[in-house]
N, C-alpha and C positions, 0 to 999 in steps of 0.2 A: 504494500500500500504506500501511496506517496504521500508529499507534506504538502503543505500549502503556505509561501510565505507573503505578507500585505507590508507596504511600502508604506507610511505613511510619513511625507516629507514635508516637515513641519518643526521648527524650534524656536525655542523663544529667545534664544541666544546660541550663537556659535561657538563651542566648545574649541578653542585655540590650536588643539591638536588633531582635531577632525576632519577627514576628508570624505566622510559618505556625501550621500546627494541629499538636503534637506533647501527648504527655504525659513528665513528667518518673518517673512511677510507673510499674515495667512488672510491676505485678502483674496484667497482663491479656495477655501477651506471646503464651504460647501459645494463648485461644482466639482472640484479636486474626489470628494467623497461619492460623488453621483458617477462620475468617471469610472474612479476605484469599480464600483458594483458592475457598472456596465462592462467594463473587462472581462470580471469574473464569469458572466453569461457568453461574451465572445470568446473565453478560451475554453469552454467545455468541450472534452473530446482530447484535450491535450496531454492530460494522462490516461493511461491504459485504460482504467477504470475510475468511478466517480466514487472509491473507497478510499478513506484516506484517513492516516494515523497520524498525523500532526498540525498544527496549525500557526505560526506564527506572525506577530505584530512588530514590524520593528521600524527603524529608521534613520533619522528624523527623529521625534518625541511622542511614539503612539498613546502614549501617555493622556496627553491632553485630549483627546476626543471626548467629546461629552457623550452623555448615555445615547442619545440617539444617533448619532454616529455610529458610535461601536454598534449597537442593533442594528444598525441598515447594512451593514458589512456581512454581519453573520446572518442575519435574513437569507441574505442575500445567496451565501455560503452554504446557509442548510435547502435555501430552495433547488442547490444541484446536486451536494454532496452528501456521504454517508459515513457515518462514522459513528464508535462506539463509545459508550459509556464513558471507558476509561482512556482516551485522546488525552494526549497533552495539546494544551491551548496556550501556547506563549504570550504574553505583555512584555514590551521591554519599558520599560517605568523609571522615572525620573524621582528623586525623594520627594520634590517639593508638591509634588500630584500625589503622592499617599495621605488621602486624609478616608475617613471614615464612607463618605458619603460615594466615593470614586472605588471603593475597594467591595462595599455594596453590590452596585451593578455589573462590576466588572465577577464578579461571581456569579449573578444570575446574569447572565452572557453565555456564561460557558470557560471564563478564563479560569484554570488551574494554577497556573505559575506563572511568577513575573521574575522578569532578569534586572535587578536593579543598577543601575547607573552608579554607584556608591563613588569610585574610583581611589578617593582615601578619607577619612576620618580626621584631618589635620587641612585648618584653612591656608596654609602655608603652600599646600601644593594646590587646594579649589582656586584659590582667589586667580594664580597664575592660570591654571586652565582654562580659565573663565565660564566655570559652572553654575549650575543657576542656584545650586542650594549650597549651602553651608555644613560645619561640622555637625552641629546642632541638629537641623533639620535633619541628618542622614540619619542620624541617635533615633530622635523621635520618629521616625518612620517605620525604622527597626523595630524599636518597641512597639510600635501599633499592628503590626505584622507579627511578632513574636505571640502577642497576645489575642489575638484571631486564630491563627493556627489554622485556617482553611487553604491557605495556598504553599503551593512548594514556593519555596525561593532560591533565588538564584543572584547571586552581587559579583559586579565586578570591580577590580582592583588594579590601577597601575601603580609600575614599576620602574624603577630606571630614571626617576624625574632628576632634573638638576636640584629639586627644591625636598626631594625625600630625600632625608639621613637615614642612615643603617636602623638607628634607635625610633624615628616614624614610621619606618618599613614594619620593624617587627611590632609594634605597635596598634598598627593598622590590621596586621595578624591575627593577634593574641584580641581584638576588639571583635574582628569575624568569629573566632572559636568561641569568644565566651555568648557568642546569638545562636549557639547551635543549629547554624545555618549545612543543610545537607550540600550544597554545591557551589563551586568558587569556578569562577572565570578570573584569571589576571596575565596582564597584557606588559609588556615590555613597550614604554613609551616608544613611539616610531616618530620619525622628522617624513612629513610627507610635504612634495612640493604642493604651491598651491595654498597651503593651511597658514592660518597668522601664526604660528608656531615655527613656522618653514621662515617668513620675514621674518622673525625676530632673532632668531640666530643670524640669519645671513645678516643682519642691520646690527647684531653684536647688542640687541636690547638686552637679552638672555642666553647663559651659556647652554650649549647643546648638551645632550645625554652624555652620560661616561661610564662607554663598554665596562667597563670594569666595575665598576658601582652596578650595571645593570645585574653583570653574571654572580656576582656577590649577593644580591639581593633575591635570585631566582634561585640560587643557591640555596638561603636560607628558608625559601619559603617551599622546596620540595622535599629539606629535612622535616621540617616543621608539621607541615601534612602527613609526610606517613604515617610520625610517631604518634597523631591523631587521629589515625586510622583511614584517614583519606585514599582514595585512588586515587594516582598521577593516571587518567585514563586517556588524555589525551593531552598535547604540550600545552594547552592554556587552561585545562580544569582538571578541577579534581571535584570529587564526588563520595559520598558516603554513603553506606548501605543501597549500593545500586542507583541512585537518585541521577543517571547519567541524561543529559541533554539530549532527548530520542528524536528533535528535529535536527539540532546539531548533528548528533549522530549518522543521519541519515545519509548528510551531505558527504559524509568519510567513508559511509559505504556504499556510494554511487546509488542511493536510493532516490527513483525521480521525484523531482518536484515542482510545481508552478509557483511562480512571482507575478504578485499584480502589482500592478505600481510604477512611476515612473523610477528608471534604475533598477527595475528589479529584474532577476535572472531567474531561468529556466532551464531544467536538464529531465529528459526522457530517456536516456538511453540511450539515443541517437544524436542528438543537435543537441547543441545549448543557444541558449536566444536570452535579448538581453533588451529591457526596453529604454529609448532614450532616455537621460538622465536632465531632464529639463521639462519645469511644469507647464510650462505654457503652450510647449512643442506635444508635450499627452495629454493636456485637455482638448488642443484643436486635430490632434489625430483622431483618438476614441470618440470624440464629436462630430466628425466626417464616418463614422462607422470603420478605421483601418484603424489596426492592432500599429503600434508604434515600436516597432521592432527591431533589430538586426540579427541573423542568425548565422549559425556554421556547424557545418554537417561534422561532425564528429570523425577523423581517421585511425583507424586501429590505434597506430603510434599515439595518437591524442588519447585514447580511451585507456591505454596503455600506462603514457605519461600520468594523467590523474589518478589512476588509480593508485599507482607505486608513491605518488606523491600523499594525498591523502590519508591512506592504510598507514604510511610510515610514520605520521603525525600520534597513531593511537598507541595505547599500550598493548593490541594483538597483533600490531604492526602488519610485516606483510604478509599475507598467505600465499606460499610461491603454489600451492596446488592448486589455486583459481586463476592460475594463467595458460596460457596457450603452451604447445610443447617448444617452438622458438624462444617465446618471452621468459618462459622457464631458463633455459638455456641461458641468456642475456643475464636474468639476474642473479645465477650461482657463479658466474666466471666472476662479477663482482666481489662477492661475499669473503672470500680469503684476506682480501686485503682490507677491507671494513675490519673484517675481525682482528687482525692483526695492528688495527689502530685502534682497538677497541671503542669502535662505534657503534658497536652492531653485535648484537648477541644471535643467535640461532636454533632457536627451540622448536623441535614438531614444526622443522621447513618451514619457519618464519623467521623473518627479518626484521628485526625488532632494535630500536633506539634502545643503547644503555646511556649514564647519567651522562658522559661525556658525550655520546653523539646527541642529544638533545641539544645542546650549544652549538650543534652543528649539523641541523638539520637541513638545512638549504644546502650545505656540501652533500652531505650524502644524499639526498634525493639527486642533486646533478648528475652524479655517480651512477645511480641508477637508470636516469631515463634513456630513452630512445630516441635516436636520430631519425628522422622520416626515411634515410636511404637504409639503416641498419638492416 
């Protein structure tokens, strides 16, 4: 069964490190949302089947939709789709939107879990981000959620900041563990061109990351996890008692999915399609009746590439017995010398990141992929 992921590109402020596709102006909110559904009816057919085991909201700030929004979405959602009981329904949520009355509807919707936006517990690193909530607020949100206890949760946390010390890092930690929160997404600050985070380095406002503080930091906090019983189940989360990310998930194991939304992406199996990332160019598309699109037909080597790339991200890494007998080929002539750099462990014909190749992920997937003439 596939997932279904919804675009909603909308913020109330620009996060300084951010490159997805959002607008900070929502004077386009309601037909933006009318759009959204009408998609949803024009891509039926685009997965195999209209069963589907995941749902997610992201973006942008899906956050802020008011109750009738969100209702017109999944209306809209349940008038093609099927799905069971126990679906995860993602939110991805901002703290300063967690109050009583948003956390309500978003349950009788159908939302199970929300991914919160935390990033750190210390205004020292918010303020430079330029987040919209504060330390404060991220607390009291937490505790409102702690004491509901109807939704999974899910926070994420950077890492690597110029403005986190070792003693904020672990701090930020030890604040996640003591919310006995089942799952953690944390990111490794990135410099993306494009982003006012990208000027400000280049303009010498703010010093850039430092590799070394970064690997020191991601360091401590995949000790910190285990001896908490966490999964390191993929390189940016960890998870407790099975609580794994199953739209996430999905994505890592080539499981298809539909995107609505402008910027949002799709994978069947065959193509991936990707729709422009510009609102005004997907409101006057989907309003002319054309899907606002670009695509590319998937080639072996392509289907090949992703896969070795993404399976090598989780903790069951690769399964070289779901490849082809070439591809097989390809990737044990590899495997000697991985090992022998000790990047790569080899258990039950998988290829699997040990502590050291995790810091060097992007090497060894290179290692492994496929040339189009190979």
């Amino acid at each position: 069964m596939g997932g279904i992921y919804v675009h909603i590109p909308f913020c109330r402020k620009a996060c300084h490190y951010c490159n997805f596709h959002f607008s900070t102006s929502l004077n386009a909110r309601d037909p933006m949302i009318q759009a959204i559904c009408t998609e949803i009816e024009m891509t039926e057919g685009y997965l195999s089947d209209n069963n589907i085991s995941s749902i997610y909201f992201g973006g942008g700030t899906p956050s802020i939709l008011n109750k009738e929004e969100l209702f017109l979405i999944m209306d809209r959602l349940r008038s093609i789709y099927n799905w069971k009981e126990e679906i995860e329904i993602t939110l991805e949520a901002n703290a300063e939107d967690i109050h009583s009355e948003r956390l309500d509807f978003w349950a009788e919707a159908g939302i199970n879990r929300l991914s919160m936006g935390v990033q750190s517990f210390h205004n020292e690193d918010l303020i430079p981000m330029n987040r919209s909530h504060d330390a404060v607020i991220a607390r009291k949100s937490l505790d409102l959620l702690a004491r509901r206890g109807d939704f999974d949760i899910s926070i994420d946390l950077i890492y690597g900041s110029p403005t986190t010390t070792q003693e904020m890092w672990e701090e930020n930690v030890d604040i996640f563990l003591n919310y006995n929160i089942d799952h953690l997404s944390a990111y490794c600050l990135t410099v993306e061109e494009g982003t006012a985070l990208h000027h400000h380095i280049k303009t010498k406002k703010t010093l850039p990351p430092d590799p070394e503080k970064s690997i020191e930091q991601y360091d401590y906090l995949m000790d910190k996890m285990e001896t908490q019983g966490y999964e390191h189940y993929e390189i940016s989360s960890w998870a407790r008692d099975g609580k794994y990310a199953l739209h996430n998930g999905n994505y890592w194991k080539h499981v298809s999915y539909l995107g609505i939304g402008p910027s949002a992406h799709s994978y069947n199996g065959l193509e991936r399609k990707w729709n422009v990332a510009h609102n005004v160019k997907y409101l006057s598309s989907i309003e002319s009746g054309t899907l606002p699109y670009e695509s590319e037909l998937l080639s072996e080597t392509n289907l090949f590439n992703e896969k070795v790339m993404t399976q090598l991200r989780t903790m069951w890494g690769i399964d070289i017995d779901g490849f082809k007998e070439k591809e097989k080929e390809h990737l044990r002539k590899h495997i000697p010398a991985l090992l022998r750099d000790g990047l790569v462990s080899n258990p039950d014909n998988r290829i699997v990141l040990t502590r050291k190749g995790k810091h060097m992920a992007d090497y060894v997937s290179a290692e492994l992929i496929r040339d189009e003439d190979d």
